[in-house]
N, C-alpha and C positions, 0 to 999 in steps of 0.2 A: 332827556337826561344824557349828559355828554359822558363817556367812559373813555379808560384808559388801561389797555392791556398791555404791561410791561413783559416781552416773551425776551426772557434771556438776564441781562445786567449780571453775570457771572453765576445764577444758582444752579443753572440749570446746567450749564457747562460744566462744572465744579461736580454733577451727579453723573456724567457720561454720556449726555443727551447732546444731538447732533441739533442742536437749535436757533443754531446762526443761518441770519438773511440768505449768508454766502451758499450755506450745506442746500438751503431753502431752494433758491436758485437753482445750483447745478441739481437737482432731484428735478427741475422742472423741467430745463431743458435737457433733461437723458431721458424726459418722456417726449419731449418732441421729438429727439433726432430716433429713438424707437417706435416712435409710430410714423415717423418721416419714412422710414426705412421698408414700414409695411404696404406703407399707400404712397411712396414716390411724391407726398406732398402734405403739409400739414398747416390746419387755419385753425387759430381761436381767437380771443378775445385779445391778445398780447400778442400774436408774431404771424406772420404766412410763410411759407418755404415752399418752394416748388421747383420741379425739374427743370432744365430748361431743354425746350425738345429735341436737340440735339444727343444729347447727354442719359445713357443710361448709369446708375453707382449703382454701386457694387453695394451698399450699406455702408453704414459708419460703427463705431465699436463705441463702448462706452464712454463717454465724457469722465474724465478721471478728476478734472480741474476745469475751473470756468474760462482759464485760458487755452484749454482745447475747442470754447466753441469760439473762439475768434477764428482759428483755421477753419473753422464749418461754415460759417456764416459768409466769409471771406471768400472762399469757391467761384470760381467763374462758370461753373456748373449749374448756379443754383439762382433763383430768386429771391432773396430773403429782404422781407419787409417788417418792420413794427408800424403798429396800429397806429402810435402817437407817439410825439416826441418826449414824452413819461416814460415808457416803456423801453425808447430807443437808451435812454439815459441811464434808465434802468441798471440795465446790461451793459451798457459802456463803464458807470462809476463801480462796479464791481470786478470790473478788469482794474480798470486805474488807480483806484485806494485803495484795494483787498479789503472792502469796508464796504456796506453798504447800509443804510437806514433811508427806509421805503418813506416810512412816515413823513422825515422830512423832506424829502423829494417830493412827494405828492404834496405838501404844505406848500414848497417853494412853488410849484405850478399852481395849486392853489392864488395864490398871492398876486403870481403874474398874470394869469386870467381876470382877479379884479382889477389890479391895476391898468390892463386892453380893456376893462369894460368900459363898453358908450353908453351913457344912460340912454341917451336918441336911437340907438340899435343896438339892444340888448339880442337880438339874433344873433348876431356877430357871434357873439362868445360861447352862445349854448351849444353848437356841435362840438365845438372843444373839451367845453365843460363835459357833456355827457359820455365823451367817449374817454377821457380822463377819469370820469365815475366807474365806467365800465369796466375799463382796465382797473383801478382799483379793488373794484367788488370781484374780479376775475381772480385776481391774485392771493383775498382774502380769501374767498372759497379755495382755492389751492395748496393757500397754505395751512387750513384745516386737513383736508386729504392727508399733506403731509407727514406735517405732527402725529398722524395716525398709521405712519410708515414706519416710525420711528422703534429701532428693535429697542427693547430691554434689557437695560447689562443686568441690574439688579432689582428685586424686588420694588425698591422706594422710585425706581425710577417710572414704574408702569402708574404709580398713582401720580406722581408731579405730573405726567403726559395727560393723561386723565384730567384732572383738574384742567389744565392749561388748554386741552380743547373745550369741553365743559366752558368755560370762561368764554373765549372766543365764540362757540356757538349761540353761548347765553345773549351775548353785546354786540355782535357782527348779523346775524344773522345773514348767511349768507343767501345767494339766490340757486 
């Protein structure tokens, strides 16, 4: 059975709730550049950073905006790698349209992986494919953590959050 979790379309915005891809985002990357900061280098399933041995930082301060990590990333201090070109994209169309929907992004790669597909060498496309899944199912679990950061202006707001993980946990099951 196929589902469909609509997180946002204005109700949840309309109640106080930080539930945009965007908010989603910079919450992720102020956990990298904070744990970047603790261990001078950070790897998961979506990004690597690391020193470069030359160079000791000083640490970085909070991410206020997703256009503070273009200057992070940017650094000639630094290593910074995405896993796959999904992820690179990721974080580029969230700087460039102040918009982002994951879903079709990951649709559109979708798409274009069958389309490379060779029937004669279906190899070809499966290390793509699975590190495209990865990243995926990486960012679904993430963005569960999230939604569960999420403070409470008001009472109605802690069950909409509720519910809305609830839901994703029920249909996602994350890894």
């Amino acid at each position: 059975m196929n589902s469909v979790v609509i997180i946002g379309n204005g109700f949840d915005l309309a109640h106080g709730l930080k539930t945009k891809y965007s908010d989603f985002l910079l919450w992720y990357l102020n956990n990298v550049v904070s744990s970047f900061n603790l261990n001078n280098s950070y790897d998961d399933d979506l990004i690597s950073l690391n020193v470069k041995s030359y160079y000791s930082h000083g640490g970085y301060a909070k991410l206020n905006s997703l256009d503070d990590f273009r200057g992070f990333r940017t650094n000639d201090n630094f290593v910074y790698r995405t896993k796959n070109e999904f992820v690179h994209n990721l974080i580029d169309q969230s700087k460039q349209y102040k918009w982002l929907d994951i879903e079709r992004l990951y649709y559109s790669f979708l798409i274009r992986l069958f389309d490379q597909y060779d029937k004669k060498f279906p190899e070809k496309v499966k290390p793509y494919l699975s590190s495209l899944n990865r990243s995926f199912d990486y960012i679904k679990d993430q963005l569960i953590k999230y939604l569960l950061t999420i403070p409470n202006i008001n009472g109605t707001n802690n069950e909409i959050k509720n519910h809305l993980v609830r839901e994703l946990k029920h249909n996602f099951k994350p890894n």
